[in-house]
C-alpha positions as CSV (number, residue, x, y, z in Angstrom):
1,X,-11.3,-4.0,24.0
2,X,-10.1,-8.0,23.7
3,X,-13.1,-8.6,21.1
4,X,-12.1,-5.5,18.9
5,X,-8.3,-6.8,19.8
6,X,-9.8,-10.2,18.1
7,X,-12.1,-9.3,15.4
8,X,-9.1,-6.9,13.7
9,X,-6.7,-9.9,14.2
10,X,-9.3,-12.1,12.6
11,X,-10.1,-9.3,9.6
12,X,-6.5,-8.6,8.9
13,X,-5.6,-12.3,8.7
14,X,-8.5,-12.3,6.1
15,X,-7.5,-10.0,4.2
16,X,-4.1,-10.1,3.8
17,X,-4.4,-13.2,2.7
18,X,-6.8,-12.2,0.6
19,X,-5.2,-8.8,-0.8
20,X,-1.7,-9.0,0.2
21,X,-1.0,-12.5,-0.7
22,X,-3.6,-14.1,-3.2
23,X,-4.0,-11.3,-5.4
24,X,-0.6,-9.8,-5.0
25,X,0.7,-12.8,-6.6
26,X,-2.0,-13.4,-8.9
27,X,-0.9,-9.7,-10.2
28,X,3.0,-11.1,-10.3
29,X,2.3,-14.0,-12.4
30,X,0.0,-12.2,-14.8
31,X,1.9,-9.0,-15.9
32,X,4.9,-8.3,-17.7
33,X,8.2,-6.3,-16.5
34,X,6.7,-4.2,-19.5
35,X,3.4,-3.5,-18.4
36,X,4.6,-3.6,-14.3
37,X,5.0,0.2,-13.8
38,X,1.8,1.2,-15.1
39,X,-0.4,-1.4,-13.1
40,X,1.3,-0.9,-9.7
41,X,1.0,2.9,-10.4
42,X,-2.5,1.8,-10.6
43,X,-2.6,-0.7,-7.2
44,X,-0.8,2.0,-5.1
45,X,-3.3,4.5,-5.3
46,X,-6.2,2.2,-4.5
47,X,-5.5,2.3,-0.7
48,X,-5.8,5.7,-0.5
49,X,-9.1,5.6,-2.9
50,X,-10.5,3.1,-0.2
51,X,-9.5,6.1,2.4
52,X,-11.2,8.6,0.2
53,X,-14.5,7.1,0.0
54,X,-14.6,5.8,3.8
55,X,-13.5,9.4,5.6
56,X,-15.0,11.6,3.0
57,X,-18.3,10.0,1.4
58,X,-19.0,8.0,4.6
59,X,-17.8,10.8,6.9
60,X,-21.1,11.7,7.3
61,X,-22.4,8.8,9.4
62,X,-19.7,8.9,12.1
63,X,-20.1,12.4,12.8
64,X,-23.4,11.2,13.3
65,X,-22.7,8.3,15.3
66,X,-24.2,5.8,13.2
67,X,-21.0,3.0,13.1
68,X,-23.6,0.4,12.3
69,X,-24.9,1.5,9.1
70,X,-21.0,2.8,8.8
71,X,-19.4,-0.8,9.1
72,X,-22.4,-2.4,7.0
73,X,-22.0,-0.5,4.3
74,X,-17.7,-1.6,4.6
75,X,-18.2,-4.9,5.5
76,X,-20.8,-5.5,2.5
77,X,-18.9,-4.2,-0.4
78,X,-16.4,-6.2,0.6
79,X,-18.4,-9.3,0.5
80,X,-19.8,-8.4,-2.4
81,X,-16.1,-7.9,-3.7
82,X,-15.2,-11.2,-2.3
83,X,-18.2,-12.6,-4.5
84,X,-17.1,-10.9,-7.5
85,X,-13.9,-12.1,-7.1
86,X,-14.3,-15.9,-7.1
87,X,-16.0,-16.2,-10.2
88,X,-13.9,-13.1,-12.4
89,X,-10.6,-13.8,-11.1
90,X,-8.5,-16.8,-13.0
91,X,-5.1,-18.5,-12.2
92,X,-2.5,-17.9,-14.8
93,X,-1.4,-21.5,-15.0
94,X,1.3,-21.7,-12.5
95,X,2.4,-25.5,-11.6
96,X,1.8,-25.8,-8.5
97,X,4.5,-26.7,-5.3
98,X,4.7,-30.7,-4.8
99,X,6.0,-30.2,-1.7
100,X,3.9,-28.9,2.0
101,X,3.2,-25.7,3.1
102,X,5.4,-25.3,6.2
103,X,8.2,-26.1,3.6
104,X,7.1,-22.9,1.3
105,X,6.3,-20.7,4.1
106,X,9.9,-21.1,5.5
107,X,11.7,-21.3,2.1
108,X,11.7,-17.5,1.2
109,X,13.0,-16.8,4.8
110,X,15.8,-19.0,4.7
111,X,19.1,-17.7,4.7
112,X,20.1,-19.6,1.4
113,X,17.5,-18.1,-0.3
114,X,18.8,-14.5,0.8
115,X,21.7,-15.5,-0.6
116,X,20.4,-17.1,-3.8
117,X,18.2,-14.2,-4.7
118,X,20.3,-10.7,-3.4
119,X,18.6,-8.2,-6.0
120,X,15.1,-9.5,-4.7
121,X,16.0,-8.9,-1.0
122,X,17.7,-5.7,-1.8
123,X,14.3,-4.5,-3.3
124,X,12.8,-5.8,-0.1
125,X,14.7,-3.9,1.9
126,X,13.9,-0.3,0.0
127,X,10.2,-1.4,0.3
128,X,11.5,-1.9,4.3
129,X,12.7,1.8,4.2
130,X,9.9,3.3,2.6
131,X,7.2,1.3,4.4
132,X,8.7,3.1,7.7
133,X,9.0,6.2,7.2
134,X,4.9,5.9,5.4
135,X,3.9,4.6,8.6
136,X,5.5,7.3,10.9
137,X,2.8,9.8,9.3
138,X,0.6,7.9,7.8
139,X,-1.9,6.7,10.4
140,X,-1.8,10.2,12.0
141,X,-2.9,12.0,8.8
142,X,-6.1,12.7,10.0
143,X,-5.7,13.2,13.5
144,X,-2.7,16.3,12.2
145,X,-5.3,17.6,9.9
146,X,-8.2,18.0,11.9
147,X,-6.9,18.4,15.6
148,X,-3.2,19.7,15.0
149,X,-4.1,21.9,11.8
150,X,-7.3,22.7,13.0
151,X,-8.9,22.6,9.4
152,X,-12.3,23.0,9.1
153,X,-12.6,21.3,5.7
154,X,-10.1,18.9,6.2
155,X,-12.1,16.3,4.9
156,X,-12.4,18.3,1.4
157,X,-8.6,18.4,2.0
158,X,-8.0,15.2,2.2
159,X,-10.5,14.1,-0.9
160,X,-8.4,16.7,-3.1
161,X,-5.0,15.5,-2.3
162,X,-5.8,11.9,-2.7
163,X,-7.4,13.0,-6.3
164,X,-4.6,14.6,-7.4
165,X,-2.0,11.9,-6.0
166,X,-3.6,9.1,-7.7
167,X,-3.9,10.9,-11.4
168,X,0.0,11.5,-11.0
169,X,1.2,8.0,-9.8
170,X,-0.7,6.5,-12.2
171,X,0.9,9.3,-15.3
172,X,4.0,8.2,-13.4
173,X,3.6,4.7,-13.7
174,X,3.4,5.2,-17.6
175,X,6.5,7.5,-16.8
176,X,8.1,3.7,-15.1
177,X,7.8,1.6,-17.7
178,X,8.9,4.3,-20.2
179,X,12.5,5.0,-18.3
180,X,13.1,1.9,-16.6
181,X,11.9,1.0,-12.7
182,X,15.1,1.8,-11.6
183,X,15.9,5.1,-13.1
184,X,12.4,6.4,-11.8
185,X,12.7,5.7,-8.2
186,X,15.2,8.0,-7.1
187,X,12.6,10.3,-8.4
188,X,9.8,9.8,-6.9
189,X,11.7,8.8,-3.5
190,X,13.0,12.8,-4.0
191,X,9.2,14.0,-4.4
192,X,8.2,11.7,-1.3
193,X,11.0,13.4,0.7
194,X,10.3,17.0,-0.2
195,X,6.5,16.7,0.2
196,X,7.5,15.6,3.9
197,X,9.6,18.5,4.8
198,X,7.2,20.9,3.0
199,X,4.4,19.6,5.5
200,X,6.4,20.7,8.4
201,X,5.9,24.5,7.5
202,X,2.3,24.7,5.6
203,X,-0.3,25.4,7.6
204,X,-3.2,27.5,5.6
205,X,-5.6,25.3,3.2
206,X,-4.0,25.8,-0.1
207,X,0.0,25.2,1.4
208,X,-1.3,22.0,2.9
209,X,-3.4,20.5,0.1
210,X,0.0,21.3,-2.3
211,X,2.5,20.0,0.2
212,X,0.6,16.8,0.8
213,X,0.1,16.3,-2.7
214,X,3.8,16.2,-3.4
215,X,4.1,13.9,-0.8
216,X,1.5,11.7,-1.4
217,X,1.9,11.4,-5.4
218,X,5.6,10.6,-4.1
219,X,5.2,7.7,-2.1
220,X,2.6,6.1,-4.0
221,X,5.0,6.6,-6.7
222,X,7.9,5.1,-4.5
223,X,5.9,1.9,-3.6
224,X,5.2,1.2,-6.8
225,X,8.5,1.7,-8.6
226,X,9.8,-1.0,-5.4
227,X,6.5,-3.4,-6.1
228,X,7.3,-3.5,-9.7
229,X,11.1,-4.0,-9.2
230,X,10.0,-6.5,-7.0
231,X,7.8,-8.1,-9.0
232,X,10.4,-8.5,-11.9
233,X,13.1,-10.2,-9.6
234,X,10.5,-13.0,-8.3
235,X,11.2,-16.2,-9.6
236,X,8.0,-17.9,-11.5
237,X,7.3,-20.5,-9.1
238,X,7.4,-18.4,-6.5
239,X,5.4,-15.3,-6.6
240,X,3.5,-16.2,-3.5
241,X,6.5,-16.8,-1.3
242,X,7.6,-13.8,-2.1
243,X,4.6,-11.7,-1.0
244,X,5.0,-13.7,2.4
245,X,8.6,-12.5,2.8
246,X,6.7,-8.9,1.6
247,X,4.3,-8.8,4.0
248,X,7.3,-8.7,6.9
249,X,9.7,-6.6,5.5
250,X,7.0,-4.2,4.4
251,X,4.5,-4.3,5.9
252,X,4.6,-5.9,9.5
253,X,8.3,-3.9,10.4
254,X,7.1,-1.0,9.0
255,X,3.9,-1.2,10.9
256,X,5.8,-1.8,14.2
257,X,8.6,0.4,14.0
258,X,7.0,3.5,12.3
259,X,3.8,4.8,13.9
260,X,5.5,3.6,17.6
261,X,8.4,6.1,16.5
262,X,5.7,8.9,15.5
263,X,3.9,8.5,19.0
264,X,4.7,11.1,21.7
């Protein structure tokens, strides 16, 4: 248990900084608020595509048991991502900080800069809000399907619903840039919220993969209407600060508060 404990801490730190700080910035600083709606309606789905091919296409080989071949084949397309990566992906040009890295890490936290920048924190905070209530169902999707449900093809289930998610957050990414960031999420905050009621009284194949669709198309819609308004309210030298004040106010409070408010 303490070396799984350890090797997640050690592959989340990775990644995040990989993913969640490198290239969420890199993203920032080369897009456009023009051009923002479409490519974070793009980025939101590909989470859920990442879930689609490990617990459909690779379902097969934990049914079976067979977690080593399972993890290899995870671990090396990511490494072979990783790769990739180094020699296709290009800074934008950015001046870089003069001053150290405790300085930067603490500047987007400081109260000041709350101050300074309210619109940015305000988008924060939506991000905060939605992040929680994703994470009170989110890491139980499965577990509701297959054991709560009791749905034989709930792996089929699943593969449909993500397919039909992603093609509409990315048509409503178009849909962003086209009305305004703003203007849209309301929207697809609505479709998030009647997706989730809707789950509550499906329970037969077709009601499920239609509820769930709703609600997933709406909160991959949701997070990237808030990523894109947060993107446009970062200041230029500072895209990577403000992924690290993003990572805690949506990702690490979500993470604590809403799947520990889900469990029984």
């Amino acid at each position: 248990m303490i070396a799984v404990i350890a090797l997640d801490c050690v592959m989340s730190f990775i990644g995040s900084g990989a993913n969640d700080a490198a290239f969420a910035a890199w993203v920032t600083d080369s897009t456009v608020p023009a051009n923002r709606g479409r490519v974070d309606g793009w980025l939101a789905i590909m989470p859920l595509i990442g879930m689609l091919l490990v617990f459909v296409l690779l379902d097969p080989l934990t049914q079976s048991g067979q977690w080593g071949l399972f993890f290899g084949i995870v671990g090396g397309i990511t490494v072979i991502t990783g790769i990739a990566a180094w020699f296709l992906v290009r800074d934008r040009g950015v001046a870089k900080h003069t001053h150290g890295v405790l300085r930067a890490i603490f500047e987007g936290l400081r109260p000041q800069t709350v101050r300074r920048e309210p619109a940015l924190f305000l988008t924060l905070a939506i991000w905060t809000v939605v992040g929680i209530s994703s994470q009170v169902f989110l890491p139980y999707v499965l577990i509701y399907l297959r054991y709560s449900l009791a749905l034989d093809g709930y792996a089929i289930v699943l593969g449909v619903v993500l397919l039909l998610a992603s093609a509409l957050s990315v048509a409503g990414g178009r849909l962003m840039d086209r009305i305004g960031k703003p203007r849209f999420l309301p929207y697809a905050v609505g479709a998030f919220a009647a997706g989730l009621i809707a789950m509550t009284f499906v329970r037969e194949m077709t009601g499920v993969i239609a509820a769930a669709t709703v609600m997933m198309a709406g909160m991959m819609a949701s997070v990237a209407a808030v990523s894109a308004m947060t993107r446009d309210r970062t200041p230029e030298d500072r895209a990577g600060g403000v992924q690290g004040a993003r990572m805690i106010m949506a990702i690490l409070i979500p993470m604590l508060i809403g799947p520990r408010s889900a469990a029984p």
